[in-house]
Rosetta silent file (secondary structure, phi, psi, omega in degrees, C-alpha in Angstrom):
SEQUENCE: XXXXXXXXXXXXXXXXXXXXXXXXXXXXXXXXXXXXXXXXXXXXXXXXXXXXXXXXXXXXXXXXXXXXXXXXXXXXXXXXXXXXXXXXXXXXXXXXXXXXXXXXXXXXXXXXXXXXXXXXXXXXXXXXXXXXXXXXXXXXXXXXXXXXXXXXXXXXXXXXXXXXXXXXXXXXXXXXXXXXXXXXXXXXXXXXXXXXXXXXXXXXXXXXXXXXXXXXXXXXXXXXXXXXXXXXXXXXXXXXXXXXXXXXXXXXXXXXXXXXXXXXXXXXXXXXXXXXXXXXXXXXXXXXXXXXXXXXXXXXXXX
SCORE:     score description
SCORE:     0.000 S_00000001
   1 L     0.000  132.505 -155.933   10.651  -25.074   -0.953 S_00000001
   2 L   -98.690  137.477 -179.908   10.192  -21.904   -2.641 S_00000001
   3 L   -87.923  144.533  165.792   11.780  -18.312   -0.947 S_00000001
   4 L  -128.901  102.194  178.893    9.636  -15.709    0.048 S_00000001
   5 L   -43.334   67.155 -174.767   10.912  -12.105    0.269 S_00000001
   6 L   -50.374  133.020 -159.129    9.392  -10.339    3.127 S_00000001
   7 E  -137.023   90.405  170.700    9.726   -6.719    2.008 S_00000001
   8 E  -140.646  168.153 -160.889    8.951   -3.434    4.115 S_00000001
   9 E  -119.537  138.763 -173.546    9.917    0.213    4.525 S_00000001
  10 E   -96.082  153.868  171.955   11.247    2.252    7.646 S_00000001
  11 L  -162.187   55.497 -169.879   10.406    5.848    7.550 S_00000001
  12 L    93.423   -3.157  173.982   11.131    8.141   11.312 S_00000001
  13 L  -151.229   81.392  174.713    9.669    5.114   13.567 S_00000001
  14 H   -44.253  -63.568  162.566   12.217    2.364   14.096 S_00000001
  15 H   -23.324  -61.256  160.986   10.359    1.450   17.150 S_00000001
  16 H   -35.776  -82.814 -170.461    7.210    0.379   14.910 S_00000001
  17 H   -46.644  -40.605  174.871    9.253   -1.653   12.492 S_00000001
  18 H   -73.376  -30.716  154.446   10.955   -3.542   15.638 S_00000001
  19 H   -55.212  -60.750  160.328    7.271   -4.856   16.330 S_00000001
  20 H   -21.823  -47.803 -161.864    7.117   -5.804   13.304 S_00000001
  21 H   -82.470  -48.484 -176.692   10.368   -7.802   13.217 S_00000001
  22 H   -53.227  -60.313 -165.290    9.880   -9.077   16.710 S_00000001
  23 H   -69.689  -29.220 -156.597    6.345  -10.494   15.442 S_00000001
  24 H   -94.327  -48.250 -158.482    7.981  -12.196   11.979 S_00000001
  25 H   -77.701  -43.966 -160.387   10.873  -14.084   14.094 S_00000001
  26 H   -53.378  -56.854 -149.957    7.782  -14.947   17.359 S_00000001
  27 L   -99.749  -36.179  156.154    4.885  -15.833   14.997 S_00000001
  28 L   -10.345   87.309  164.722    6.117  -16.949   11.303 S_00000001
  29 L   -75.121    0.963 -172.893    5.607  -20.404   10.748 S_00000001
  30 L   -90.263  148.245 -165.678    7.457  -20.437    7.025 S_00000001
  31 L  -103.612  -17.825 -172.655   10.969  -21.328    7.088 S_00000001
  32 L  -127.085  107.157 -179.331   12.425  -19.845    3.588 S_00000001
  33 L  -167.137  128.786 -179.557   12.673  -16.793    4.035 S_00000001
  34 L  -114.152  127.546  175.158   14.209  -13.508    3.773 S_00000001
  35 L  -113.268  140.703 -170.464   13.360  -10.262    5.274 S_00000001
  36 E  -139.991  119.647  175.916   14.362   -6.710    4.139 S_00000001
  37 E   -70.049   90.368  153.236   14.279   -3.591    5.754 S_00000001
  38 E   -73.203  112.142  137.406   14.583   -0.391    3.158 S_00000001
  39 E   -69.548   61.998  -98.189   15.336    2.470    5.365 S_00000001
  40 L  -117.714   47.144 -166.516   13.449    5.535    3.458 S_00000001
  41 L    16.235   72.673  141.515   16.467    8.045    5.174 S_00000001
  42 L   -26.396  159.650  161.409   15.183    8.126    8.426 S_00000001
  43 L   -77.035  -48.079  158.768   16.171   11.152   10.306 S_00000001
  44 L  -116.874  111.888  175.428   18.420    9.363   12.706 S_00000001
  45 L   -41.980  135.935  175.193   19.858    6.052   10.984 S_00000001
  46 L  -131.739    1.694  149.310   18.712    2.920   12.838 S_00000001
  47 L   -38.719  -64.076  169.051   20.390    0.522   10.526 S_00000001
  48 L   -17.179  -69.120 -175.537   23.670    0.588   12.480 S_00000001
  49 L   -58.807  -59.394 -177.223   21.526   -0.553   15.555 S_00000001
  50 H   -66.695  -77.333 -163.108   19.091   -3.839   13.753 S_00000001
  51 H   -37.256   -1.024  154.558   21.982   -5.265   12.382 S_00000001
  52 H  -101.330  -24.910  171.209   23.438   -6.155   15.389 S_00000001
  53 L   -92.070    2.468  168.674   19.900   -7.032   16.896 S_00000001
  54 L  -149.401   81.699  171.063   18.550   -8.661   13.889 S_00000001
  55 L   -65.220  -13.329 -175.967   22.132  -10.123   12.342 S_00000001
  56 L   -97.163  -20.464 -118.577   19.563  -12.814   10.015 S_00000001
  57 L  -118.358  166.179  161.304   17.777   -9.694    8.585 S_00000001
  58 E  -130.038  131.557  175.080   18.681   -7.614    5.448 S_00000001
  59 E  -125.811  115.833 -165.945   18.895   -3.679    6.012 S_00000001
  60 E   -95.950  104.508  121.593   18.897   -1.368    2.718 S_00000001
  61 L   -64.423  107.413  173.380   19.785    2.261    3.739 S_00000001
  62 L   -63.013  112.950  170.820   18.208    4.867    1.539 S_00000001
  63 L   -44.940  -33.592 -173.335   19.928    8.199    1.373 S_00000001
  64 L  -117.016 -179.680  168.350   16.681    9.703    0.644 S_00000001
  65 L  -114.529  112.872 -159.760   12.883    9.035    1.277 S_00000001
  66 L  -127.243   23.550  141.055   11.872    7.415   -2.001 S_00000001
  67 L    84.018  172.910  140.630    8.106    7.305   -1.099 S_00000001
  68 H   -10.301  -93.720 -164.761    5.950    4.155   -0.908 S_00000001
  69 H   -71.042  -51.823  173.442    6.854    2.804   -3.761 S_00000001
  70 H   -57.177  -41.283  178.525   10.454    3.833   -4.424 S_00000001
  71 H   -68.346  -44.884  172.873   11.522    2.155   -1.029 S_00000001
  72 H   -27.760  -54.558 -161.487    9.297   -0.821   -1.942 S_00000001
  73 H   -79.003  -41.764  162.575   10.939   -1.158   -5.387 S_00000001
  74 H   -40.739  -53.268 -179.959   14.504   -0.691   -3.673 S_00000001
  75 H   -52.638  -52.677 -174.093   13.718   -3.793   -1.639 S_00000001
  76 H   -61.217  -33.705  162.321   12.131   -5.712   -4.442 S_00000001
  77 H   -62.890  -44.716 -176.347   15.252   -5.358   -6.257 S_00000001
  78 H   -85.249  -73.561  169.282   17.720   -6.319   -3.780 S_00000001
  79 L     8.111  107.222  167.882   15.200   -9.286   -2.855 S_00000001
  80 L   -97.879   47.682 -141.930   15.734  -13.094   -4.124 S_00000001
  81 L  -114.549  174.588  174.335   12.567  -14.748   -3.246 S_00000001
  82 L   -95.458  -10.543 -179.186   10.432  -16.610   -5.849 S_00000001
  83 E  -130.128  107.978  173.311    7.498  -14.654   -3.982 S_00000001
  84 E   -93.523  109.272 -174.829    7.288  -11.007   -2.571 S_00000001
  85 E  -100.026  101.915 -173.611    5.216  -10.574    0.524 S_00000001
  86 E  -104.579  131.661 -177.427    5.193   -6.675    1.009 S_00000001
  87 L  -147.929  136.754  173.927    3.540   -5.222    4.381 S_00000001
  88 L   -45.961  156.992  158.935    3.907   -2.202    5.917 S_00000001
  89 L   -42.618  -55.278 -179.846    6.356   -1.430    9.219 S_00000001
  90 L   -72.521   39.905 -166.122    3.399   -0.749   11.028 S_00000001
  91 L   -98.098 -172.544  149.244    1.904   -4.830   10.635 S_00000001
  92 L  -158.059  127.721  150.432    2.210   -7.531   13.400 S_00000001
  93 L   -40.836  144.754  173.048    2.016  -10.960   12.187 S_00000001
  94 L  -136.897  164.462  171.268   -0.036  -14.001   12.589 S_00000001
  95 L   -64.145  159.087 -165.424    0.863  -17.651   12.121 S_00000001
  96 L    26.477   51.235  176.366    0.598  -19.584    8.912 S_00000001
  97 H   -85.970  -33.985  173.358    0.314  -16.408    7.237 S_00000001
  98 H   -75.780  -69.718  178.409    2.399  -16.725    4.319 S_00000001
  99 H   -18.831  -66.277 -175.121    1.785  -20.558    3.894 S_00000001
 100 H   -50.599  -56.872 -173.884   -2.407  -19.426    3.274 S_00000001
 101 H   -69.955  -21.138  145.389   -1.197  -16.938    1.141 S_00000001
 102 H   -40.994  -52.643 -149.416    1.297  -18.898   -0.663 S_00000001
 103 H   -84.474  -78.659 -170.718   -1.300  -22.031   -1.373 S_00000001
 104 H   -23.529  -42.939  170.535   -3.571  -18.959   -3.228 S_00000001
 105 H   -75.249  -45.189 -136.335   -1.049  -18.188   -5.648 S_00000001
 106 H  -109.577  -25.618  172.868    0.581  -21.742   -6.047 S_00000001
 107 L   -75.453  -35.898 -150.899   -3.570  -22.900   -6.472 S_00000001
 108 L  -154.241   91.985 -178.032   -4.615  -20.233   -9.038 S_00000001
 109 L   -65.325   -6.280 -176.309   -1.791  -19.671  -11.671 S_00000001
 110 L  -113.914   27.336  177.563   -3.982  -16.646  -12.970 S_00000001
 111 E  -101.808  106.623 -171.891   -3.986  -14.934   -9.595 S_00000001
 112 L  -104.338  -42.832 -176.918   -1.038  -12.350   -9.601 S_00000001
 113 E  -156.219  140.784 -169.548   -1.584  -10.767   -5.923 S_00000001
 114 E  -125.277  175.876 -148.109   -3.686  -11.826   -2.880 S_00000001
 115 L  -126.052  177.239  154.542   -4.497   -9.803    0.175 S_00000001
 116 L  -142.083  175.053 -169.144   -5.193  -11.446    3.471 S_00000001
 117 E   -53.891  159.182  159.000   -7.978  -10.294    5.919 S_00000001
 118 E  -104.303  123.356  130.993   -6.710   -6.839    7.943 S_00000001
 119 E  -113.901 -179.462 -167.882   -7.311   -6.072   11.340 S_00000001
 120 E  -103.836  136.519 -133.287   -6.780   -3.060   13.309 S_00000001
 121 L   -81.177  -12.811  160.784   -4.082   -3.679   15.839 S_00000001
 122 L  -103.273   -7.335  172.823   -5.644   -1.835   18.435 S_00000001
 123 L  -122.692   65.299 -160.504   -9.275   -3.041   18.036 S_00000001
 124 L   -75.218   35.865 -159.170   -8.506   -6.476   17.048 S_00000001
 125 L  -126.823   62.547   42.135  -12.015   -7.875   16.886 S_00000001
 126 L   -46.978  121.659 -168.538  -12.303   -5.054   13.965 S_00000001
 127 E   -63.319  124.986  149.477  -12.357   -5.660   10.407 S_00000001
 128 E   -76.882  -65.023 -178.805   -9.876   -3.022    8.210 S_00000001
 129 E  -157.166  142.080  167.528  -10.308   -4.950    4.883 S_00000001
 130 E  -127.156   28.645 -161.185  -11.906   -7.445    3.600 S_00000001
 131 E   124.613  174.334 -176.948  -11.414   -6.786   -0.187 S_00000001
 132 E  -152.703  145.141  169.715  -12.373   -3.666   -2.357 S_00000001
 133 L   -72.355  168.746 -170.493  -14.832   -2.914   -4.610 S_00000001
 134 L   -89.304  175.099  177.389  -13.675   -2.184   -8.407 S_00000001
 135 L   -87.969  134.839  163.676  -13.324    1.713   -8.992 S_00000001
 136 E   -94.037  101.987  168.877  -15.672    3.665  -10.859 S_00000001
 137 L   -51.038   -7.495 -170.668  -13.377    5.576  -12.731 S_00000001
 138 L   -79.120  -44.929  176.328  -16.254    8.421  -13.327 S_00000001
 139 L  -114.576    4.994 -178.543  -15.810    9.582   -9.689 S_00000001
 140 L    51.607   52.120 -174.463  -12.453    7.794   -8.796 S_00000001
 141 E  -128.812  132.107  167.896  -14.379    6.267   -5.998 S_00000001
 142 L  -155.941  174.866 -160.709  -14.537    2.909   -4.311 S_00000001
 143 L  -108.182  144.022  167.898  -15.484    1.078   -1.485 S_00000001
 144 E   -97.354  117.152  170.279  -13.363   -1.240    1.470 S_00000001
 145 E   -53.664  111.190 -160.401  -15.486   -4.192    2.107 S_00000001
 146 E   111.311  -67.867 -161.179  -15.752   -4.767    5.690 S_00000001
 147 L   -23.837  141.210  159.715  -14.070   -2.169    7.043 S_00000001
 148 L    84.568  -22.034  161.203  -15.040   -0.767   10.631 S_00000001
 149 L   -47.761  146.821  172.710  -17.158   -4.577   11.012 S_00000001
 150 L  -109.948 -168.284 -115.013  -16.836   -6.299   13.692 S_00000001
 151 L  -147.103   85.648  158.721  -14.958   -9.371   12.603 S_00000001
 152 L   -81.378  -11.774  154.748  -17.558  -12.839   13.274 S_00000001
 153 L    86.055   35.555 -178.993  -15.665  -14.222   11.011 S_00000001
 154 L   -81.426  -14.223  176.958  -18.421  -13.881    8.391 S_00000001
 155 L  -112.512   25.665  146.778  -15.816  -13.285    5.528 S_00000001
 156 L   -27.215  -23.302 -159.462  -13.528  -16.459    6.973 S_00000001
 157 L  -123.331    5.497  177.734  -14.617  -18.705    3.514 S_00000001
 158 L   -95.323  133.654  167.224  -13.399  -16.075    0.991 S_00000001
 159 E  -143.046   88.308  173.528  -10.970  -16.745   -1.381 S_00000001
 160 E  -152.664 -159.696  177.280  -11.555  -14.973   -4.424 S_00000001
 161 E   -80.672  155.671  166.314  -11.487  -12.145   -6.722 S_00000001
 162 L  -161.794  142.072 -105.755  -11.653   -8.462   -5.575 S_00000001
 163 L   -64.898  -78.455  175.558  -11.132   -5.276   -6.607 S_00000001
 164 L  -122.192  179.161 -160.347   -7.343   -3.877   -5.320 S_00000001
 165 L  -114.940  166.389  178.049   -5.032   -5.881   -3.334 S_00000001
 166 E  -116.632  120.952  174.104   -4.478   -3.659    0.275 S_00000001
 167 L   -42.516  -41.266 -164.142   -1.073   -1.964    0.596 S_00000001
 168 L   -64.238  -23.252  173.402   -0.411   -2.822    4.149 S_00000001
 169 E  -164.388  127.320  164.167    0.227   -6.797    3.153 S_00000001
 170 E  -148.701  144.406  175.371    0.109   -7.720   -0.390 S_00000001
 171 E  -130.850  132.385  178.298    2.051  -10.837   -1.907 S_00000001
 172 E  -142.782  170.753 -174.514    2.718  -11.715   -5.722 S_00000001
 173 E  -107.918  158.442 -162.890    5.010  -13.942   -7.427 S_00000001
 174 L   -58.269  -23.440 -163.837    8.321  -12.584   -8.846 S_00000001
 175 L   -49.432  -57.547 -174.152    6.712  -13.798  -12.678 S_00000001
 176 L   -49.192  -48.770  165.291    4.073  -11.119  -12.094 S_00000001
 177 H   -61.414  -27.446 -166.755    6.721   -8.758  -11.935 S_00000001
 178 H  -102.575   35.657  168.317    8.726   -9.336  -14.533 S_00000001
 179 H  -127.016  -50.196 -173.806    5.332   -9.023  -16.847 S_00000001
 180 H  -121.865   25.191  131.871    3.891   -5.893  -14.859 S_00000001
 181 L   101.280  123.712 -171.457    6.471   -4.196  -13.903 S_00000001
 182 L   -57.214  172.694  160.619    7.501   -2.401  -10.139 S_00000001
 183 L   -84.507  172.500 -165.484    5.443   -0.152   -9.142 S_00000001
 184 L   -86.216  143.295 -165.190    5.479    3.426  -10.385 S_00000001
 185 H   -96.811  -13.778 -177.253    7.292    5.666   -8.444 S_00000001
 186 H   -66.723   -0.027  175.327    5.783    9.078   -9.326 S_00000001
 187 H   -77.395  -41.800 -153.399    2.575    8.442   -6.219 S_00000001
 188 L    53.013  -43.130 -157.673    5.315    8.958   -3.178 S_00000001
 189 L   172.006  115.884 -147.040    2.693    8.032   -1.026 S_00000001
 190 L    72.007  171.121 -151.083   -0.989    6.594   -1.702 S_00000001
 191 L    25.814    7.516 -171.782   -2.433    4.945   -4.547 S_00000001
 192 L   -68.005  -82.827 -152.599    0.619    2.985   -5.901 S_00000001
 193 H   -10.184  -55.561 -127.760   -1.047   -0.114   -4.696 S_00000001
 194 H   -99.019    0.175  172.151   -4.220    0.120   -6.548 S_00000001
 195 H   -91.871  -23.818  179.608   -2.532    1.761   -9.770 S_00000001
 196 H   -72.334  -24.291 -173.655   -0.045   -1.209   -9.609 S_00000001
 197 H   -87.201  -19.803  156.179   -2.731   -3.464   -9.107 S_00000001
 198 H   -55.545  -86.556 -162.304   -4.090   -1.887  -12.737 S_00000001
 199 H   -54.165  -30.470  173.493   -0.957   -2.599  -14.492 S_00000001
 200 H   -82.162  -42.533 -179.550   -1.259   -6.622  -13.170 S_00000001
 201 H   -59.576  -43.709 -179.692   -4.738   -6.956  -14.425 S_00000001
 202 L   -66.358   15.665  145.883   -3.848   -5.412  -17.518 S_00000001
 203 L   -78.563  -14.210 -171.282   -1.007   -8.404  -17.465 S_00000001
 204 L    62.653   56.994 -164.754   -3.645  -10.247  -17.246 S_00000001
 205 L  -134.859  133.091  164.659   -3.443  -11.828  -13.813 S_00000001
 206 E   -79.083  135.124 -163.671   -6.652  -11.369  -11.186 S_00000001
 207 L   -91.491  143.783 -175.178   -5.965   -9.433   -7.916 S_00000001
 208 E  -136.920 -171.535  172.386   -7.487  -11.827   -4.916 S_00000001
 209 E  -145.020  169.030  178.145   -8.064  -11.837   -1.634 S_00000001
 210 E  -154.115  126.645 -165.167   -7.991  -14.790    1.154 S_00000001
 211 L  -112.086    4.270  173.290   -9.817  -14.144    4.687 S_00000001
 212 L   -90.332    5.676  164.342   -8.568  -17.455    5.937 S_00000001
 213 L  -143.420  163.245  174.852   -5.479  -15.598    7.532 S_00000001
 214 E  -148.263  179.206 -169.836   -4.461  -12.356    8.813 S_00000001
 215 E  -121.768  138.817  150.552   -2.213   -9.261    9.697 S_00000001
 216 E   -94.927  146.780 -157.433   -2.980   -6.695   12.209 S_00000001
 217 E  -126.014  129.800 -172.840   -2.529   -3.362   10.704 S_00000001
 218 L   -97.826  -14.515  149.284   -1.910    0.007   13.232 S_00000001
 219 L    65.326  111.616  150.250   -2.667    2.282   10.298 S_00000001
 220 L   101.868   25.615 -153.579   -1.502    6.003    9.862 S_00000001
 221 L   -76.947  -55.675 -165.000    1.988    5.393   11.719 S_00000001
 222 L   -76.038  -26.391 -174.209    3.761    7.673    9.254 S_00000001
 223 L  -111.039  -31.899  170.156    1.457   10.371    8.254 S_00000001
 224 L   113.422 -162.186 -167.290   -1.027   10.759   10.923 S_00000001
 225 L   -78.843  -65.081 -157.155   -4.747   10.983   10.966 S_00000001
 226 L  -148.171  106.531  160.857   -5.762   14.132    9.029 S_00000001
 227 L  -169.369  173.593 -152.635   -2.632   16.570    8.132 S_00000001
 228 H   -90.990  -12.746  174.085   -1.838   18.683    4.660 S_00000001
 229 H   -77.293  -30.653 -179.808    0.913   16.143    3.556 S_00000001
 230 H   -59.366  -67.814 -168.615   -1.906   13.544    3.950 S_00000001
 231 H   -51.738  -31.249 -168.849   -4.598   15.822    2.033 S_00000001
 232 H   -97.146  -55.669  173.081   -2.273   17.235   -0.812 S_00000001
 233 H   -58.980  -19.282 -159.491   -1.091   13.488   -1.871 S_00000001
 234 H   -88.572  -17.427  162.374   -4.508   11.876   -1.408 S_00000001
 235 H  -102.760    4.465 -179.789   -6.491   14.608   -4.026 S_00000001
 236 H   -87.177  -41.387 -168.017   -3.143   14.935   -6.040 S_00000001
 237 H   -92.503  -10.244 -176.934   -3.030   10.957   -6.437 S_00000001
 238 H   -79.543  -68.469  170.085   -6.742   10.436   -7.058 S_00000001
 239 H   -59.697  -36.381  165.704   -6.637   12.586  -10.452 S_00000001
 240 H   -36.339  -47.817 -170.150   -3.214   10.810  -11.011 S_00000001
 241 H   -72.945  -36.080 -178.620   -4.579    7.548  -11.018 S_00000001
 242 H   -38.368  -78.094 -170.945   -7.464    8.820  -12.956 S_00000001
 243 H   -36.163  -38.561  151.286   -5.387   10.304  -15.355 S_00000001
 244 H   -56.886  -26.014 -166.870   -3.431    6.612  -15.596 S_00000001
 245 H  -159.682   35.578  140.210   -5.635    4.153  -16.026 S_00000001
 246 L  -116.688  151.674 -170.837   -9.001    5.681  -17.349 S_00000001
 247 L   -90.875  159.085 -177.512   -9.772    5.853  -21.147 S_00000001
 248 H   -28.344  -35.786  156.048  -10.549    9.446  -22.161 S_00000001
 249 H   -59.924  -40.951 -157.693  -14.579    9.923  -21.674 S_00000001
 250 H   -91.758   -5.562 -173.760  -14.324    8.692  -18.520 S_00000001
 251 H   -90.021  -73.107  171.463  -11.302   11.022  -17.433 S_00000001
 252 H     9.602  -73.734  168.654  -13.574   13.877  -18.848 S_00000001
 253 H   -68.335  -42.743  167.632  -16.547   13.003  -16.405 S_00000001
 254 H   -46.253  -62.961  158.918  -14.094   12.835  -13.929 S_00000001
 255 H   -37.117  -57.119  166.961  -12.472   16.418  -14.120 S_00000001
 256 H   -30.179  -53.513 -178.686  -15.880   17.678  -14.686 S_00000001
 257 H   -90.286  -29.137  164.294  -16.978   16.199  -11.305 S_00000001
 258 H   -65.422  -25.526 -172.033  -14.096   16.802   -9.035 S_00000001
 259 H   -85.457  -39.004 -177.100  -13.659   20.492  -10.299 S_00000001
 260 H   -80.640  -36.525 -158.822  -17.721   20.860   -9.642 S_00000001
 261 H   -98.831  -55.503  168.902  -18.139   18.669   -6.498 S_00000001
 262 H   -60.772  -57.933 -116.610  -14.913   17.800   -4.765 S_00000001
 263 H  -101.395  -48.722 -143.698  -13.040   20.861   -4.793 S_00000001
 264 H   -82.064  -36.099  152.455  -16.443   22.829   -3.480 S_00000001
 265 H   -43.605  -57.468 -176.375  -16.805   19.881   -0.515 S_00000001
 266 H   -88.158  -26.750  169.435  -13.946   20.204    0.658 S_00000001
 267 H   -49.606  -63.840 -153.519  -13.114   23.664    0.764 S_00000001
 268 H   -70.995  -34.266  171.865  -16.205   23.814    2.324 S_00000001
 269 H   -62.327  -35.683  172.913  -15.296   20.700    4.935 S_00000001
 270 H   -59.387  -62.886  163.270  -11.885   22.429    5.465 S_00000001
 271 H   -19.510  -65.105 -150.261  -13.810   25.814    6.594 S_00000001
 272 H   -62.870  -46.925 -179.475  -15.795   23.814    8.499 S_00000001
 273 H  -100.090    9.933 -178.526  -13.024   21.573   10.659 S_00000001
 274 L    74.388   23.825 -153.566  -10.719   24.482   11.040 S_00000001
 275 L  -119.191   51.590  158.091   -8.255   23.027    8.422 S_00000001
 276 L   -35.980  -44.883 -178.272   -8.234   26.478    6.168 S_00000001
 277 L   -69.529  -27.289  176.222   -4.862   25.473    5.021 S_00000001
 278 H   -55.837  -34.998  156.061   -5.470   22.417    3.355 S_00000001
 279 H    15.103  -73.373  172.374   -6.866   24.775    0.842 S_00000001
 280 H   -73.702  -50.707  173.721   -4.027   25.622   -0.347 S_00000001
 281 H   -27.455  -39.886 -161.836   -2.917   21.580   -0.345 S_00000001
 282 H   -99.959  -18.982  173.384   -5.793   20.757   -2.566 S_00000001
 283 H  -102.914  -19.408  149.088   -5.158   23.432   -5.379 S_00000001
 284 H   -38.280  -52.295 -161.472   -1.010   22.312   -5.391 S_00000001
 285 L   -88.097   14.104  162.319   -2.364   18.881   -5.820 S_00000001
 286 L  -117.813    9.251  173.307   -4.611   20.181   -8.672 S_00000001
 287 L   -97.957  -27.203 -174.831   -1.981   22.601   -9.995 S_00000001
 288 H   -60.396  -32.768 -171.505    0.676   19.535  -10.035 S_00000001
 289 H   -89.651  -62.488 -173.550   -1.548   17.596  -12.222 S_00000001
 290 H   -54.944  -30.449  179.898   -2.146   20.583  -14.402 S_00000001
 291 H  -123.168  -10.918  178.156    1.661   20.956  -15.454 S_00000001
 292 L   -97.603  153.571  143.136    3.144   17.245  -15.140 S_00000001
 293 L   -54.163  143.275 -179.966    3.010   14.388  -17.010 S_00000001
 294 L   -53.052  -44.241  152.787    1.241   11.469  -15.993 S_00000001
 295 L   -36.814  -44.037 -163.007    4.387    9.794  -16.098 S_00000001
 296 L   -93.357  156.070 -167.914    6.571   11.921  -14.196 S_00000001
 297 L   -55.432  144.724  158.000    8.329   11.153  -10.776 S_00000001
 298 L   -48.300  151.382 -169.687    7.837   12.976   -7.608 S_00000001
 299 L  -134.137  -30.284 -163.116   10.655   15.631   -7.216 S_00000001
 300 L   140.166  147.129  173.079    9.648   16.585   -3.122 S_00000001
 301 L  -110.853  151.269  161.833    7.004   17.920   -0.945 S_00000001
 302 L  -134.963  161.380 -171.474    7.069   21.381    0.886 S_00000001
 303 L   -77.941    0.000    0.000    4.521   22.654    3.364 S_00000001
């Protein structure tokens, strides 16, 4: 029977992350399995504390907060599973969730990571995701299929291809990695998925989805709703990704349209909602792009 690494990140809400755990020992029907906690230096350690209430568990303390992606890849490392199942702290489980998502991969050798339906944990008869549309790299825009539906169980028969894989529970086999690579650590926080989900198609593996099981996902645990840490990665990471994985014309049309149309929206949306300061948020995340390499690593955020 093949191991499957259950892989999530702690970050300031312990509490969350014990739902989480609490739902993987209640509702988990797969038996080989390991799960590991990166701790993404918390404010108050709460490692000390699972390991004596979840002694089968593995808990990685991070000195530092190493982002999305850096805690991810910390896990992913330490991790021996033949399969990575990564899902946010903020998840709750459902039964024979890994098994569906297993049989996708173990069915369709050219399928590097599937998705499973989302819903949201407080409206659970509402659809999150049901798949993504591909991006049109021209406006760095795309769509979540489903989302905000209420969940009739009209996308129940899908198993196929789709766009990105959804951060909050994605699973790939270890193979994939060791062709395309962790993810890149230079996001901290938004878009790694769906640029990581770039580097496995260009591996040549198809990103899927499967709507015959699901997670519920409480969404926004760490960052909030609407706030300037949210706003300054999410237009800082949108020209990143651009800037990664579009060929040159189309990066062009891009600048061209975010510099005419986004920047003058939102300033103007910011006015509008009483959020002056994000202002400033949105020309840092367009001056940061303007002096780094596409390549380089996150160094820290300051207000």
């Amino acid at each position: 029977m093949s191991k499957v690494s259950i892989i999530t990140v702690n970050f300031n809400h312990s509490h969350v992350t014990d739902d989480l755990l609490d739902s993987i020992i209640q509702y988990n029907t797969y038996v080989n399995i390991e799960v590991i906690v990166v701790d993404n230096g918390s404010t108050i350690d709460p490692v000390p504390n699972w390991r004596v209430k979840y002694p089968e568990f593995i808990f990685i303390p991070s000195e530092q907060n190493l982002g999305f992606a850096g805690g991810n890849n910390l896990g992913i490392k330490a991790s021996t599973g033949d399969f990575l199942f990564l899902v946010n702290n903020d998840t709750v489980f459902t039964p024979t969730l890994i098994e569906q998502l297993m049989s996708t991969l173990l069915k369709h050798p050219n399928v590097g990571m599937v998705s499973p339906k989302i819903l949201y944990f407080d409206q659970p008869t509402i659809l999150q995701y049901a798949g993504y549309t591909d991006m049109n790299f021209y406006t760095a825009r795309n769509a979540c299929i489903g989302q905000y539906e209420t969940d009739h169980g009209q996308y129940d028969d899908l198993e196929g291809k789709t766009g990105y894989a959804h951060g909050a529970a994605m699973m790939l086999k270890r193979s994939v990695i060791n062709k395309a690579g962790l993810m890149f650590e230079g996001f901290f926080l938004y878009y790694e998925e769906l640029d990581w989900c770039e580097s496995i198609k260009r591996a040549g593996f198809e990103i899927w989805v499967n709507m015959k099981t699901s997670i519920y996902h409480k969404e926004s645990v760490s960052v909030g709703k609407k706030t300037a840490l949210k706003e300054y990665f999410m237009n800082r990471n949108r020209i990143l990704f651009i800037r990664r994985n579009a060929n040159g014309f189309k990066k062009i049309v891009f600048y061209v349209y975010f510099i005419i149309f986004v920047v003058v929206r939102n300033c103007i949306e910011y006015i509008k909602n009483g959020n002056r300061s994000f202002i400033r948020q949105l020309f840092r995340a367009i001056w940061w792009n303007f002096t780094q390499s596409k390549n380089s690593l996150f160094l820290g955020y300051k207000q």
